[in-house]
C-alpha positions, 0 to 999 in steps of 0.5 A: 500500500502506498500509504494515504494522501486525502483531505483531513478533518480534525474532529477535537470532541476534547476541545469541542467538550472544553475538557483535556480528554474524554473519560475511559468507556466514554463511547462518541455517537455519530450524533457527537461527530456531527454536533462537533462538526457543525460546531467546527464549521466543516463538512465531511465529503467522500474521501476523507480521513477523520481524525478524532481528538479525544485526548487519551494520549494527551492524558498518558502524557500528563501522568504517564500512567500506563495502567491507567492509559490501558484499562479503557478509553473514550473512542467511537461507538460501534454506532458510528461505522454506518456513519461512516459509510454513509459519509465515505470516510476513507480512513479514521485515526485517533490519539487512542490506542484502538479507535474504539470506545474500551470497555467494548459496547457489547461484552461479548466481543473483542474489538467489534468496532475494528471488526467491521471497519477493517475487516468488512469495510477496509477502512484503515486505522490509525492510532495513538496519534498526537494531535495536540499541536494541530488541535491548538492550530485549528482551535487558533484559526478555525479551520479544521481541515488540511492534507492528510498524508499517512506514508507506511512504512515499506514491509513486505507480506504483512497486513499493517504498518505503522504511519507516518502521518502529516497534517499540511494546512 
C-alpha cells in the first residue's frame, strides 16, 4: 500500500467538550461527530480521513500512567461505522490506542468496532496519534481541515504498518 494522501478533518470532541480528554468507556455517537462538526464549521465529503481528538494520549502524557492509559478509553461507538459509510470516510485515526470506545459496547466481543471497519469495510486505522499541536492550530484559526498524508512504512507480506502521518494546512 502506498500509504494515504486525502483531505483531513480534525474532529477535537476534547476541545469541542472544553475538557483535556474524554473519560475511559466514554463511547462518541455519530450524533457527537456531527454536533462537533457543525460546531467546527466543516463538512465531511467522500474521501476523507477523520481524525478524532479525544485526548487519551494527551492524558498518558500528563501522568504517564500506563495502567491507567490501558484499562479503557473514550473512542467511537460501534454506532458510528454506518456513519461512516454513509459519509465515505476513507480512513479514521485517533490519539487512542484502538479507535474504539474500551470497555467494548457489547461484552461479548473483542474489538467489534475494528471488526467491521477493517475487516468488512477496509477502512484503515490509525492510532495513538498526537494531535495536540494541530488541535491548538485549528482551535487558533478555525479551520479544521488540511492534507492528510499517512506514508507506511515499506514491509513486505504483512497486513499493517505503522504511519507516518502529516497534517499540511
Amino acid at each position: 500500500n502506498p500509504g494515504v494522501v486525502s483531505r483531513g478533518v480534525l474532529i477535537d470532541v476534547a476541545g469541542f467538550k472544553k475538557v483535556d480528554w474524554l473519560e475511559k468507556g466514554y463511547a462518541i455517537s455519530p450524533e457527537e461527530l456531527e454536533e462537533v462538526l457543525l460546531h467546527q464549521k466543516v463538512e465531511v465529503k467522500s474521501g476523507d480521513v477523520l481524525l478524532i481528538r479525544t485526548g487519551w494520549r494527551n492524558r498518558y502524557t500528563h501522568d504517564l500512567d500506563k495502567a491507567a492509559f490501558k484499562a479503557g478509553e473514550p473512542g467511537l461507538s460501534v454506532r458510528c461505522l454506518d456513519w461512516l459509510t454513509k459519509n465515505e470516510v476513507a480512513a479514521v485515526g485517533s490519539d487512542n490506542y484502538a479507535v474504539e470506545v474500551i470497555p467494548p459496547e457489547y461484552a461479548d466481543q473483542d474489538l467489534p468496532f475494528h471488526l467491521i471497519a477493517i475487516r468488512d469495510m477496509g477502512m484503515p486505522l490509525a492510532e495513538i496519534l498526537d494531535f495536540e499541536t494541530l488541535a491548538a492550530d485549528c482551535a487558533a484559526d478555525g479551520v479544521f481541515e488540511f492534507l492528510f498524508i499517512g506514508a507506511p512504512l515499506p514491509f513486505t507480506r504483512g497486513v499493517g504498518s505503522p504511519v507516518n502521518p502529516l497534517a499540511l494546512k
